[in-house]
N, CA, C and O atoms as a MOPAC input file, in Angstrom:
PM7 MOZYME 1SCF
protein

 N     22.79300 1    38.20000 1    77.34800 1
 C     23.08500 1    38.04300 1    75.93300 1
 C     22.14300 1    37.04100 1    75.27700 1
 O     21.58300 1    37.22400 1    74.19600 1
 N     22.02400 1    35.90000 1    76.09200 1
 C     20.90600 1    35.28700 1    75.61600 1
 C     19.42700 1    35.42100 1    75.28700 1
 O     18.76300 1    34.96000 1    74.35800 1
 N     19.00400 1    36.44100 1    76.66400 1
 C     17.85800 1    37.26100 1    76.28600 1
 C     17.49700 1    37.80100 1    74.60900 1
 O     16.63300 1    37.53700 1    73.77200 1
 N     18.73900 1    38.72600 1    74.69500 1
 C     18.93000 1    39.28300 1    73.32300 1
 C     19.00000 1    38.72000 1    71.93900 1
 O     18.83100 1    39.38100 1    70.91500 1
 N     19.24200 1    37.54900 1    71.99300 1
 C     19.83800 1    36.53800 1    70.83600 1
 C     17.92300 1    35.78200 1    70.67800 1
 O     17.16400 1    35.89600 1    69.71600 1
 N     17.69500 1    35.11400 1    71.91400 1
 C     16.02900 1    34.88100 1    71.91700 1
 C     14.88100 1    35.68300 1    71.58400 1
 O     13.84300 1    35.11900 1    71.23800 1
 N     14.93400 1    36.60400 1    71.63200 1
 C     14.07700 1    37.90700 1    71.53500 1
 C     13.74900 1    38.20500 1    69.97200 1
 O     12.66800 1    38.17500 1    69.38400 1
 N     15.33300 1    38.56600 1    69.40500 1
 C     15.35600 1    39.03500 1    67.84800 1
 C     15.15500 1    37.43800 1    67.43600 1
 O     14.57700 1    37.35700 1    66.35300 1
 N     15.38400 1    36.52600 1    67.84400 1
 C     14.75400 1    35.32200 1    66.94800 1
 C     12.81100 1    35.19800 1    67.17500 1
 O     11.91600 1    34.71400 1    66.48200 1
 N     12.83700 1    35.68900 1    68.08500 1
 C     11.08600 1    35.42600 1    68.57100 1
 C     10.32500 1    36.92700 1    67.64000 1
 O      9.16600 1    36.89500 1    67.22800 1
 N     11.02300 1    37.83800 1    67.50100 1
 C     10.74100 1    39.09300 1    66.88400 1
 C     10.76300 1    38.66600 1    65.26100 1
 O      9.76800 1    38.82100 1    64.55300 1
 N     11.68500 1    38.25800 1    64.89600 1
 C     11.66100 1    37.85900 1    63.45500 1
 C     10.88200 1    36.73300 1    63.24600 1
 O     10.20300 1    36.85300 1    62.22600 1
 N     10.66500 1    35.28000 1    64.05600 1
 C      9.48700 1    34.57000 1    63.96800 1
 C      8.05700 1    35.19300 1    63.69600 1
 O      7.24100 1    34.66300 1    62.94200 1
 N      7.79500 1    36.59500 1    64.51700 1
 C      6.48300 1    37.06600 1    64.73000 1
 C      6.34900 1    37.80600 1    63.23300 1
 O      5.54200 1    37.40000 1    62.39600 1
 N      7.20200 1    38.89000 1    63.01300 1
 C      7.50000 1    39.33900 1    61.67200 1
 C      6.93800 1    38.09700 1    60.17500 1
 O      5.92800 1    38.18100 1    59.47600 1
 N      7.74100 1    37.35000 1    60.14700 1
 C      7.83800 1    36.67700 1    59.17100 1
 C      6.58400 1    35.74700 1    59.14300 1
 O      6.18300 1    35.31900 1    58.06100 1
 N      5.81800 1    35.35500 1    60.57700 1
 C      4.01100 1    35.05700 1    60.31300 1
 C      3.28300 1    35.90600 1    59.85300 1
 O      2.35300 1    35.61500 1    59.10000 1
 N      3.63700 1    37.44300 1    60.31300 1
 C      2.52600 1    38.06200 1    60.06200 1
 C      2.61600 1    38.51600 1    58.44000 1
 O      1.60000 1    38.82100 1    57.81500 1
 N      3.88900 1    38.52300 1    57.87000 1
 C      4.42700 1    38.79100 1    56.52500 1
 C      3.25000 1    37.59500 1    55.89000 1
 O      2.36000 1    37.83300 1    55.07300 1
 N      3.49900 1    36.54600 1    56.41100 1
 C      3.29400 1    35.25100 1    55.71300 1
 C      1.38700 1    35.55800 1    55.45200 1
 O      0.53400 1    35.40000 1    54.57800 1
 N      1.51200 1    36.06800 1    56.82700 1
 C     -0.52900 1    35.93200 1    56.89000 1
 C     -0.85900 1    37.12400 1    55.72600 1
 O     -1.91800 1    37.09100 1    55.10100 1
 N      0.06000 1    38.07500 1    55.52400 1
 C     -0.51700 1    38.93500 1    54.71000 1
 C     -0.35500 1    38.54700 1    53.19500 1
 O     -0.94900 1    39.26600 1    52.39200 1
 N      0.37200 1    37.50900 1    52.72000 1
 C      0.83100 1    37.47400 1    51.34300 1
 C     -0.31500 1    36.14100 1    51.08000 1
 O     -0.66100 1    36.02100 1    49.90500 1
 N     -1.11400 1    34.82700 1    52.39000 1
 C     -2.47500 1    34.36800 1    52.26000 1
 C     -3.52100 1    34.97600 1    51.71700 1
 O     -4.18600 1    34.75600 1    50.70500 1
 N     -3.55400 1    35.66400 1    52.44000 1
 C     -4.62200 1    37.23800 1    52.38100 1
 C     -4.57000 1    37.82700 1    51.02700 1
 O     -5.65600 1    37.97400 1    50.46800 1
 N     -3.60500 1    38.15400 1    50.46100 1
 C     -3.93500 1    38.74700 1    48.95900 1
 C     -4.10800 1    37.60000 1    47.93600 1
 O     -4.61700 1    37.81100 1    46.83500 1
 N     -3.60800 1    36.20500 1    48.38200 1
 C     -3.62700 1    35.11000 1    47.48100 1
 C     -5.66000 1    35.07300 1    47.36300 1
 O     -6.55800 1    35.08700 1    46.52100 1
 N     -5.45900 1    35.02200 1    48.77100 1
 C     -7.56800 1    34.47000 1    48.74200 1
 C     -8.03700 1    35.36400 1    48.12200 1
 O     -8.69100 1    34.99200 1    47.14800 1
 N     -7.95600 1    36.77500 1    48.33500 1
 C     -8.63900 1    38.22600 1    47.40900 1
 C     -8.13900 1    37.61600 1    46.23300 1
 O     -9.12400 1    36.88500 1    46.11600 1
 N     -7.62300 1    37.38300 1    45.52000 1
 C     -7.50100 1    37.36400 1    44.17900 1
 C     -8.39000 1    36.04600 1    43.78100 1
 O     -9.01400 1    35.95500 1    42.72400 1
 N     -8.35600 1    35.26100 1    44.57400 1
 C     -9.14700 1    33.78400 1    44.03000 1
 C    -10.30500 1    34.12800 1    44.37700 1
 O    -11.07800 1    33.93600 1    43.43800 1
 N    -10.84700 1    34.57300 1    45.33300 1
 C    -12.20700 1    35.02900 1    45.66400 1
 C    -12.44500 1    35.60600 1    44.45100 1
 O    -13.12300 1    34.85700 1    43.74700 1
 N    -12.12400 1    36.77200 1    43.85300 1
 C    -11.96800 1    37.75100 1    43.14500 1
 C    -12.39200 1    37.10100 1    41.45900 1
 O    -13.08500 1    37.64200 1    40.59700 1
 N    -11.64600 1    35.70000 1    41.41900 1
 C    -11.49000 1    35.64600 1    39.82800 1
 C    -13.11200 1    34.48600 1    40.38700 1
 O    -14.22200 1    34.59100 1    39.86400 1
 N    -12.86000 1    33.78900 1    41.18300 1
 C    -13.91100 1    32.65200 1    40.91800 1
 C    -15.64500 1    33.48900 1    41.45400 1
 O    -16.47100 1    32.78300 1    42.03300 1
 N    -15.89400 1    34.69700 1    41.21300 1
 C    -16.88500 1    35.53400 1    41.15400 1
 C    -17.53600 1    35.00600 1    39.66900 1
 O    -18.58300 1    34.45200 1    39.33400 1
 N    -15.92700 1    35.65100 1    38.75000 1
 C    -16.61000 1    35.26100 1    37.07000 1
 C    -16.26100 1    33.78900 1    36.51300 1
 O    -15.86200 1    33.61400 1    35.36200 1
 N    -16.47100 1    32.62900 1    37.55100 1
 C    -16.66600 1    31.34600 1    37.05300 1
 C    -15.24200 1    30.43800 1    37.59800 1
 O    -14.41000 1    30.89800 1    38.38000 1
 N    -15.20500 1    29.40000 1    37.13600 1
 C    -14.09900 1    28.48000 1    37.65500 1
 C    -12.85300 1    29.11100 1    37.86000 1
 O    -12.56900 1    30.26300 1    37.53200 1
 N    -12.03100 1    28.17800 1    38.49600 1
 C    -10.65500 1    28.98700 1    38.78000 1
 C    -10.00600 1    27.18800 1    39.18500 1
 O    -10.32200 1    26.23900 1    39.90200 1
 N     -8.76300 1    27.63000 1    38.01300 1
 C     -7.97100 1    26.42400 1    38.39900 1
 C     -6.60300 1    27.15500 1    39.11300 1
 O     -6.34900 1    28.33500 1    39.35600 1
 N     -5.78000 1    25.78000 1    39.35100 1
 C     -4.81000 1    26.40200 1    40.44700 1
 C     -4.05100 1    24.94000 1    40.43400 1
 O     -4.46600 1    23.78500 1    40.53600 1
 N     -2.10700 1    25.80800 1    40.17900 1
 C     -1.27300 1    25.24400 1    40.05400 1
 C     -0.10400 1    25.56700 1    40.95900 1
 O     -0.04000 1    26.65700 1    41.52800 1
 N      0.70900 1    24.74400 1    41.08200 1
 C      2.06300 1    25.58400 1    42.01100 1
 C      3.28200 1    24.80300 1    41.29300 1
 O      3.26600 1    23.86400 1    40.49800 1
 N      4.24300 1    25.46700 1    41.81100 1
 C      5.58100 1    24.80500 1    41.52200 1
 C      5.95600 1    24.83500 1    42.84600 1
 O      5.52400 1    25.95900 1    43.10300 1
 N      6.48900 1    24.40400 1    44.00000 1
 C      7.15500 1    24.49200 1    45.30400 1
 C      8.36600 1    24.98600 1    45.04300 1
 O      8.98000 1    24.71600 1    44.01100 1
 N      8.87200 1    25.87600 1    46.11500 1
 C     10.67500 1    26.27000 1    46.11400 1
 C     11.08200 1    26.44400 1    47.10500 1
 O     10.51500 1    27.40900 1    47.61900 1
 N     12.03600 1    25.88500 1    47.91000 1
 C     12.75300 1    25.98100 1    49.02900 1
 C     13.45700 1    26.66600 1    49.02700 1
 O     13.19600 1    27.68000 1    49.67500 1
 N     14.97400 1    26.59300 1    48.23100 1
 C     15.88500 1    27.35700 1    48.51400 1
 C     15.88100 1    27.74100 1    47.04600 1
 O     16.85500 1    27.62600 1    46.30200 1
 N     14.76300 1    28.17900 1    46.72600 1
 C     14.62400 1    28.56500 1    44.75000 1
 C     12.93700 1    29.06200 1    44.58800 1
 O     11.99200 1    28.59200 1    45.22100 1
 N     12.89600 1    29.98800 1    43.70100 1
 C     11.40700 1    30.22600 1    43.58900 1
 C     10.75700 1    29.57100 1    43.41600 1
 O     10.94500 1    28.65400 1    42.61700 1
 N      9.36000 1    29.78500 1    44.29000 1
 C      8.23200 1    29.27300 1    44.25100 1
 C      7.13200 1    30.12900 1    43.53600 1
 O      7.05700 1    31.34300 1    43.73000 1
 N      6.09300 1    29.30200 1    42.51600 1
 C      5.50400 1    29.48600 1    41.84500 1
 C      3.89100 1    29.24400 1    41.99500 1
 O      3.51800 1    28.09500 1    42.23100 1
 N      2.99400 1    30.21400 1    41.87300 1
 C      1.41700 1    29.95000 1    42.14300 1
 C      0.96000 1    30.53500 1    40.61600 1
 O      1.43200 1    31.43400 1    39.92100 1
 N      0.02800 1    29.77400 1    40.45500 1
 C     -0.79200 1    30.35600 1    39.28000 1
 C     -2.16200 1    30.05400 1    39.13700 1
 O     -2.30700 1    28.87900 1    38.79900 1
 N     -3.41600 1    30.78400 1    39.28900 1
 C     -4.65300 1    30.79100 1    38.93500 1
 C     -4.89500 1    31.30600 1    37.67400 1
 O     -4.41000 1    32.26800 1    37.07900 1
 N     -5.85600 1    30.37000 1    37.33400 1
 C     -6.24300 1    30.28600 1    35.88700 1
 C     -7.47000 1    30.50000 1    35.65600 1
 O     -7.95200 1    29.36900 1    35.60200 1
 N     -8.38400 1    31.33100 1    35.46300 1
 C     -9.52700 1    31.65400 1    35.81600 1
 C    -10.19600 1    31.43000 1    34.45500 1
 O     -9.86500 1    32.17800 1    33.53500 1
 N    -11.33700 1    30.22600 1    34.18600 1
 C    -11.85100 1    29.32200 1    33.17800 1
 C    -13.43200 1    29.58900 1    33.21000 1
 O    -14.11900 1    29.74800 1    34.21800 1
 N    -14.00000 1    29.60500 1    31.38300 1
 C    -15.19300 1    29.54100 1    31.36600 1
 C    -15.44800 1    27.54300 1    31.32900 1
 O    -14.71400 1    26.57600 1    31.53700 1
 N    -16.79500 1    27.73000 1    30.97100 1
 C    -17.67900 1    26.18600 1    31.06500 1
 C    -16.88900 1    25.84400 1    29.80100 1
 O    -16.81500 1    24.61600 1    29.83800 1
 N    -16.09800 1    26.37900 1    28.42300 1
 C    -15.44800 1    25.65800 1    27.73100 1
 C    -14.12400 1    25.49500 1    27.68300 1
 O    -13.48200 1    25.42100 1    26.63600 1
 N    -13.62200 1    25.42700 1    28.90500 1
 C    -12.08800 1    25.56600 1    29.44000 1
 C    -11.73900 1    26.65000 1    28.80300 1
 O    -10.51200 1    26.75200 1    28.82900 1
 N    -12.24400 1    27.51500 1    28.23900 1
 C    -11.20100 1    29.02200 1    27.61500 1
 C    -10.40500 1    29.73800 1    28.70800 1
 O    -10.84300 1    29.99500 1    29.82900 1
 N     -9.23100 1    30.01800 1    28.26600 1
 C     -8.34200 1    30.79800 1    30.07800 1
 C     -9.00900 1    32.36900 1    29.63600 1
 O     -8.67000 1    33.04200 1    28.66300 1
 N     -9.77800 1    32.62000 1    30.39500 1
 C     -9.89500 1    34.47300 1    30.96500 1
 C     -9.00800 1    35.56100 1    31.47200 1
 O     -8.66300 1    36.71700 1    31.22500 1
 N     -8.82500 1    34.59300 1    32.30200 1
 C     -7.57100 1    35.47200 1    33.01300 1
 C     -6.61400 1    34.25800 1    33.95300 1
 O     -7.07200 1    33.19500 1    34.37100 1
 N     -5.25600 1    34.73000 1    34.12900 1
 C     -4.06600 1    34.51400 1    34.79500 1
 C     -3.68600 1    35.62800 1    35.75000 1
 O     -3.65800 1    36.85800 1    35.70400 1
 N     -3.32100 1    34.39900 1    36.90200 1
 C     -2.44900 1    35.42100 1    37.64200 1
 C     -1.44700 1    34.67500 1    38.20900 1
 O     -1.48200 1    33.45400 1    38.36000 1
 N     -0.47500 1    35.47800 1    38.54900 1
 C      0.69400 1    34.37600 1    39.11800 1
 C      1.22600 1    35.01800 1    40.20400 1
 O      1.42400 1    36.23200 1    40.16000 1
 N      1.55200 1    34.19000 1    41.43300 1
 C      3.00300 1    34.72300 1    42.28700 1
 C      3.80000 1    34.08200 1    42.38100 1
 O      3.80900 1    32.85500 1    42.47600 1
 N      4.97200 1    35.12400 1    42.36500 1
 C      6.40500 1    34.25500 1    41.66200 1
 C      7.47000 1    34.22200 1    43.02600 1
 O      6.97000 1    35.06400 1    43.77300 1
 N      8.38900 1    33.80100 1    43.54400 1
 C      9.14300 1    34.67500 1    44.73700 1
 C      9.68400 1    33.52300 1    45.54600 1
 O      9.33100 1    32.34400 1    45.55600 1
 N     10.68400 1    34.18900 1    46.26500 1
 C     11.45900 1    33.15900 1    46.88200 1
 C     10.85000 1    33.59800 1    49.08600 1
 O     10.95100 1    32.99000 1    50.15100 1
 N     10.32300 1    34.84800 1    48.66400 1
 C      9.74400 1    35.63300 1    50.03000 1
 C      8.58200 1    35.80700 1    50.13100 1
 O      7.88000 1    35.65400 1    49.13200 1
 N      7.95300 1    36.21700 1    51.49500 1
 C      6.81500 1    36.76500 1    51.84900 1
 C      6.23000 1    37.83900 1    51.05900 1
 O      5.02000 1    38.06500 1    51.05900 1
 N      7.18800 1    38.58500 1    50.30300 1
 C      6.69400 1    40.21000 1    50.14600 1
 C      6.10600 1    39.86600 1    48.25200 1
 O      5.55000 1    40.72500 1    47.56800 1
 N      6.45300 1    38.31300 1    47.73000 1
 C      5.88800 1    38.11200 1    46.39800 1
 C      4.23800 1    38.11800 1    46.75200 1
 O      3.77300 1    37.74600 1    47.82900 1
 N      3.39900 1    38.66000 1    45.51900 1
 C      2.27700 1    39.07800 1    45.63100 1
 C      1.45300 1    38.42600 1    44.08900 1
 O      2.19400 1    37.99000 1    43.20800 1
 N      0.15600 1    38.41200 1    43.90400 1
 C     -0.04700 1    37.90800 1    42.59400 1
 C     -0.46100 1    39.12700 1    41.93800 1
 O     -1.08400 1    40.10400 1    42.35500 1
 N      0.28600 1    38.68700 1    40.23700 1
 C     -0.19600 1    40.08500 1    39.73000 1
 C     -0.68300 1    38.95500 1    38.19200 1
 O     -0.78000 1    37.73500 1    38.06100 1
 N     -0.84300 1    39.86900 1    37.46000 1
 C     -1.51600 1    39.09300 1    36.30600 1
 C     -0.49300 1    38.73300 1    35.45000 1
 O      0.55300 1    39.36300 1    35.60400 1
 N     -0.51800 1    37.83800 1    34.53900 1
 C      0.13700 1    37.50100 1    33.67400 1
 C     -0.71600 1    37.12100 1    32.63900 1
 O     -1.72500 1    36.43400 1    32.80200 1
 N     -0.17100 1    37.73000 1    31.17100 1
 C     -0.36800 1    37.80100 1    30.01500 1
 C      0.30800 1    36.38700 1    28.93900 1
 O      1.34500 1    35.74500 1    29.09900 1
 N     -0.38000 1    36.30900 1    28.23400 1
 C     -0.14300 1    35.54100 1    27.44400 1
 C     -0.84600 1    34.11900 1    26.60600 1
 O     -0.46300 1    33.48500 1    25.62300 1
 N     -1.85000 1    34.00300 1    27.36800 1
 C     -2.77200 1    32.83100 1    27.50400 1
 C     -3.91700 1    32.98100 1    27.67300 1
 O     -4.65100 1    32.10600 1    28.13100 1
 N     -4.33300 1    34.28400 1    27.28600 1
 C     -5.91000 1    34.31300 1    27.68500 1
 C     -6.77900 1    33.75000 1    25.92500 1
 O     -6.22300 1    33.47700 1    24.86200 1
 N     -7.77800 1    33.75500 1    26.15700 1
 C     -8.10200 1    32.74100 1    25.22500 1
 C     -7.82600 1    31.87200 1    24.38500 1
 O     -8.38600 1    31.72300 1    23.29900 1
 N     -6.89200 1    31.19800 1    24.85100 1
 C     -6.83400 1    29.65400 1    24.78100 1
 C     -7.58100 1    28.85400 1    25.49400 1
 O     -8.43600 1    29.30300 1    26.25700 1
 N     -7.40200 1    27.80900 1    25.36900 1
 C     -7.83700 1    26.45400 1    25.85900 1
 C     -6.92600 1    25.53500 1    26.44800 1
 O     -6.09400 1    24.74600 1    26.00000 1
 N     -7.44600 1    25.96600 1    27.94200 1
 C     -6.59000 1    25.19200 1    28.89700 1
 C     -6.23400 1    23.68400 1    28.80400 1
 O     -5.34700 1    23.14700 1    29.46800 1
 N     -7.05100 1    23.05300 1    27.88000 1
 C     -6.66200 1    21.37500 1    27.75700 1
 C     -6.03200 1    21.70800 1    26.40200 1
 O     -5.87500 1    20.59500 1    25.90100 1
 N     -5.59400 1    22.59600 1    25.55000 1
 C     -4.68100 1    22.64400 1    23.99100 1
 C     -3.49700 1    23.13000 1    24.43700 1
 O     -2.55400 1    23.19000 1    23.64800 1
 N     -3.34600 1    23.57400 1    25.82700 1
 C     -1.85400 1    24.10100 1    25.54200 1
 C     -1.01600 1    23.39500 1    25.17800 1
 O     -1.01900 1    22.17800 1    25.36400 1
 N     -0.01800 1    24.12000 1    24.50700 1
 C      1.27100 1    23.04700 1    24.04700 1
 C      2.60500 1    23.55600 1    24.56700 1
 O      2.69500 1    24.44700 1    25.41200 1
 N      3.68000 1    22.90600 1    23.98500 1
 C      5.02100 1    23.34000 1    24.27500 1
 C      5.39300 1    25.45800 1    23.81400 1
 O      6.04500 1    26.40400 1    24.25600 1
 N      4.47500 1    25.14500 1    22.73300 1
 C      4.71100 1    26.33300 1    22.37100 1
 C      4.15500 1    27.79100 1    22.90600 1
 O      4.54100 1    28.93600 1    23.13800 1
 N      3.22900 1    27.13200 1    22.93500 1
 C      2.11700 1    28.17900 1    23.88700 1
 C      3.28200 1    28.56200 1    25.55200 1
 O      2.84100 1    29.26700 1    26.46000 1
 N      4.45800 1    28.04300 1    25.59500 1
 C      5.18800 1    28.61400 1    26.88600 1
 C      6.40500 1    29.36100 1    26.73100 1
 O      6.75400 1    30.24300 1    27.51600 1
 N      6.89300 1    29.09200 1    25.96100 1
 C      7.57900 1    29.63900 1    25.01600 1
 C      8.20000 1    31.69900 1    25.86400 1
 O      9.37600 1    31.97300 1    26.10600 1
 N      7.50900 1    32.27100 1    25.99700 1
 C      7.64800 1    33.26600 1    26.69000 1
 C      8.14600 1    33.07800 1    28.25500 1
 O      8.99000 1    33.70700 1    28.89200 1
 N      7.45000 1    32.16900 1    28.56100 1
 C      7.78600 1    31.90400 1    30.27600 1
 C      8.72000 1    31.16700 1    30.84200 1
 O      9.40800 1    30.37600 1    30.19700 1
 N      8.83800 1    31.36900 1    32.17300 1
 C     10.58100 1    30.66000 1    32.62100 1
 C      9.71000 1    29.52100 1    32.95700 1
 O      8.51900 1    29.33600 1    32.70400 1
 N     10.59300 1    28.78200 1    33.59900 1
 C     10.70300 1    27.23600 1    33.77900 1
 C      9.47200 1    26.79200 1    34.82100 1
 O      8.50000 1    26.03900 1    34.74700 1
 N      9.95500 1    27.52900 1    35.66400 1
 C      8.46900 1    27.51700 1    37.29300 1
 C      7.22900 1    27.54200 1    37.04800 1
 O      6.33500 1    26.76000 1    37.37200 1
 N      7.21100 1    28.93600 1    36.17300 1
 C      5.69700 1    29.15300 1    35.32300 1
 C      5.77800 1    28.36700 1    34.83500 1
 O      6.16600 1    27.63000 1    35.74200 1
 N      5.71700 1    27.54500 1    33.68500 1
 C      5.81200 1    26.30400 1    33.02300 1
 C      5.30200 1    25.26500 1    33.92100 1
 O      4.11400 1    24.98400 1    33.76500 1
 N      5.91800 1    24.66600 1    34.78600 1
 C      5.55200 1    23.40200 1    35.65700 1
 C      4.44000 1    23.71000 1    36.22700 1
 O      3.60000 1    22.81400 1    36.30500 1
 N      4.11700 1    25.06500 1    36.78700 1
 C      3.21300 1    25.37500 1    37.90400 1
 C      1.74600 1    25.48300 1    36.81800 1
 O      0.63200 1    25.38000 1    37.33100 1
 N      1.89200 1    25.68700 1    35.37400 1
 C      0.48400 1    25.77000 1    34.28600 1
 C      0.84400 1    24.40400 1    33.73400 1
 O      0.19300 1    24.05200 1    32.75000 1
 N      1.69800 1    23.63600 1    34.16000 1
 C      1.35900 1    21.89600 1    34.21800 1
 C      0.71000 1    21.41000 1    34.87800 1
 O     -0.27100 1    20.73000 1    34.57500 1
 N      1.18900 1    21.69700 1    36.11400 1
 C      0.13800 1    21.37600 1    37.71900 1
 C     -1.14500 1    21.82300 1    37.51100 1
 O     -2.16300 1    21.14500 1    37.65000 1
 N     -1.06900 1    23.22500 1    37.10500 1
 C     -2.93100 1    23.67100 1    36.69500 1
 C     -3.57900 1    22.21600 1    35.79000 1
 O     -4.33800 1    21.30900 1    36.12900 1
 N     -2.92400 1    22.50700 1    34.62900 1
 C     -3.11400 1    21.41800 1    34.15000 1
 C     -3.94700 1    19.97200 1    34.52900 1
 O     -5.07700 1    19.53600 1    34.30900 1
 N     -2.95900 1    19.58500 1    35.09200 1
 C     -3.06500 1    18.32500 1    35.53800 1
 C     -3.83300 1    17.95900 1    36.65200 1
 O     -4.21100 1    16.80000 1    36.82700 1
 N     -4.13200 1    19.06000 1    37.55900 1
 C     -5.38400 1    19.25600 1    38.50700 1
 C     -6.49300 1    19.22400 1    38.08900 1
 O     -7.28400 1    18.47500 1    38.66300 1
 N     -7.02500 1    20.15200 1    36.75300 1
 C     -7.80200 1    20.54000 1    36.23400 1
 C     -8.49900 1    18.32200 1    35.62400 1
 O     -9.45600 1    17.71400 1    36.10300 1
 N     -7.73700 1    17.93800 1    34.77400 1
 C     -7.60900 1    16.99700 1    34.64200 1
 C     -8.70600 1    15.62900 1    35.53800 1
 O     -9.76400 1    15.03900 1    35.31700 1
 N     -7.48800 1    15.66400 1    36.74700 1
 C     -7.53100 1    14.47600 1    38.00500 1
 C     -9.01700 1    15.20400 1    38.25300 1
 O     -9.96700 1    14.54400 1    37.83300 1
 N     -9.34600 1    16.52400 1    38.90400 1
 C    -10.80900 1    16.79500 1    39.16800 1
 C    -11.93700 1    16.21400 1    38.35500 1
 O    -12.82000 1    15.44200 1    38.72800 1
 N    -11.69300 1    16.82200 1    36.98900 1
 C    -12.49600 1    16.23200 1    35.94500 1
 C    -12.83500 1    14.77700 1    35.72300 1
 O    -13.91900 1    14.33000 1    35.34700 1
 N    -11.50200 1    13.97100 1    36.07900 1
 C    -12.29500 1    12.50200 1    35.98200 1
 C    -12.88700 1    11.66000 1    37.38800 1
 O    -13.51500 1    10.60900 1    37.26000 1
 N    -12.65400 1    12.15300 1    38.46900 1
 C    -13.57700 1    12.67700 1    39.43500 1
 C    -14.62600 1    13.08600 1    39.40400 1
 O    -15.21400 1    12.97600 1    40.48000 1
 N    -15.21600 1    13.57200 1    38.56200 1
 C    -16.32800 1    14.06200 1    38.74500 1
 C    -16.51400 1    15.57200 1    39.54700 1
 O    -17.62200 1    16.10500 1    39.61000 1
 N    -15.52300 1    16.07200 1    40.03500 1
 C    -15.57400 1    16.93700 1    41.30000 1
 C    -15.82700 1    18.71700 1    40.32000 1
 O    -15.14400 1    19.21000 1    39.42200 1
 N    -16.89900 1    19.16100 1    40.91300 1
 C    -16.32700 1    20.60200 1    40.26300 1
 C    -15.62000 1    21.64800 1    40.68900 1
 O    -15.51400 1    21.89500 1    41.89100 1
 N    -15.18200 1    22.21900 1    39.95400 1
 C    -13.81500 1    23.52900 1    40.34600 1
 C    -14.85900 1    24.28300 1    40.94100 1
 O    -14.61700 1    25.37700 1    41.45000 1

């Protein structure tokens, strides 16, 4: 019985890496993908027992946003897809209002962009 009880836990361990390695894998294709046509910032919200939030922000040389993408999800099987709403703006003007459409996660996680974007910049470091 113990066999059995060890097994489906070692089976669902193996499952849930390889889930994990595949939902890496589409994160990098998409960042590979956007930072082809120039910078790419990058935010998260963390979630444990609540969604977790990723968002790339894909930026010209005058911070204008190009494109967004986000993955949203509490599982392996969340994936990034695009999100609308923010493309040409200016990633250092957003305001309260400019979120207005989006839930709470998105929100914090295009704070974190934010605020990365930021800390790099007075660094000196480039995206």
């Amino acid at each position: 019985m113990i066999w059995a009880v060890l097994t489906m836990i070692g089976a669902a361990w193996t499952l849930q890496s390889f889930l994990g390695y595949i939902q890496v894998k589409d994160f990098n294709k998409h960042f590979r993908e956007m930072r082809k046509h120039g910078r790419v910032v990058i935010g998260k919200e963390k979630g444990k027992l609540k969604a977790g939030t990723i968002i790339l922000m894909g930026i010209d040389k005058n911070c204008n946003i190009k494109e967004v993408k986000r993955m949203h999800g509490i599982s392996v099987f969340a994936r990034m897809k695009p999100l609308k709403g923010l493309e040409n703006k200016n990633l250092l003007r957003l305001n309260k209002d400019d979120f207005n459409s989006f839930d709470k996660y998105t929100v914090k996680a295009i704070e974190d962009a934010i605020n990365n974007y930021k800390k790099l910049t007075l660094r000196g470091d480039e995206l």
